[in-house]
VMD Tcl script that draws the C-alpha trace (Angstrom):
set ca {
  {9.64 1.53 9.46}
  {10.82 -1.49 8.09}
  {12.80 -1.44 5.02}
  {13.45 -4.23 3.54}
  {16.94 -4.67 0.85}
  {15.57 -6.84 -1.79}
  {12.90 -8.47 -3.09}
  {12.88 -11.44 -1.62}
  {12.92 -9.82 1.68}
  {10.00 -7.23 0.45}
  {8.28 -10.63 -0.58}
  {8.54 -12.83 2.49}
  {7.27 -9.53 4.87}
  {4.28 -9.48 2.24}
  {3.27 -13.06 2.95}
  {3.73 -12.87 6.69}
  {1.28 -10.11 6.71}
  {-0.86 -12.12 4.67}
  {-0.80 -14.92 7.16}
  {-1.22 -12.92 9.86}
  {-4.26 -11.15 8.12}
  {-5.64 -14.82 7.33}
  {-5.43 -16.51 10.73}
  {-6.80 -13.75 12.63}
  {-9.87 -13.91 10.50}
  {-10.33 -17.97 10.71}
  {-9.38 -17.12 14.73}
  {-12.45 -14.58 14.73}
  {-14.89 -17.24 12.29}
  {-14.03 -19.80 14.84}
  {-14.48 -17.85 17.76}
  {-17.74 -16.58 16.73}
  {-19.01 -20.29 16.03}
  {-18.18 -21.58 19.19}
  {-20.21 -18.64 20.92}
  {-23.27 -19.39 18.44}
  {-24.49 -22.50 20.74}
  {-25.76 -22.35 23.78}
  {-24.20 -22.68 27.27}
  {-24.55 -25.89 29.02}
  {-26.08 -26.46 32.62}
  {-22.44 -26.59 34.36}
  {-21.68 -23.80 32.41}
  {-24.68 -22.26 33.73}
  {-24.05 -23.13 36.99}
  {-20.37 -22.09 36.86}
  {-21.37 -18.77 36.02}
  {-23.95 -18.41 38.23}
  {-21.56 -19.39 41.13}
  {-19.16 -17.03 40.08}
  {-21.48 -13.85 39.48}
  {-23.01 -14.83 43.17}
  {-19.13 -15.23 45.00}
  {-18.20 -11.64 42.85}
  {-21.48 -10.05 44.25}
  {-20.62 -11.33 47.65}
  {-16.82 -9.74 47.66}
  {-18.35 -6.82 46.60}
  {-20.62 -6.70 49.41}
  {-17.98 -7.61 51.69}
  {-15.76 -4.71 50.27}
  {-18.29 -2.53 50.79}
  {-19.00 -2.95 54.21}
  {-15.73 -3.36 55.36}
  {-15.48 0.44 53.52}
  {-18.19 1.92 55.67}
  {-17.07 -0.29 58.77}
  {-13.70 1.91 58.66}
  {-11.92 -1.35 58.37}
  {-10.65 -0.68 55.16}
  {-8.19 1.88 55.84}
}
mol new
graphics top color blue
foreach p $ca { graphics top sphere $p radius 0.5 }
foreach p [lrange $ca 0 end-1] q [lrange $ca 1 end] { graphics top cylinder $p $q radius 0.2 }
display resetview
């Protein structure tokens, strides 16, 4: 582990674990606020699109698989 030679080294490894420990938890409040309103209609759409061109790979995949072709 770390092991720090005097004080003011033991210090300044305290408060960078303190600011570490304090923007993680305004990055998680801030996060969690943005995901508290709803998704837009181009979001909507967006995601839509994507699930429906993910679902369609798949499928592709799949038959391709059972085709032989993917070998």
């Amino acid at each position: 582990m770390f092991n720090p030679q005097t004080p003011w080294a033991a210090g300044a490894i305290f408060l960078a674990g303190i600011a570490v420990i304090v923007y993680t938890t305004l990055d998680i409040n801030r996060t969690t606020r943005l995901n508290e309103r709803p998704m837009t209609a181009d979001q909507t759409r967006a995601l839509a699109e994507y699930v429906q061109h993910v679902q369609d790979k798949s499928a592709e995949e799949t038959l391709r698989r059972l085709s032989g072709e993917g070998k």
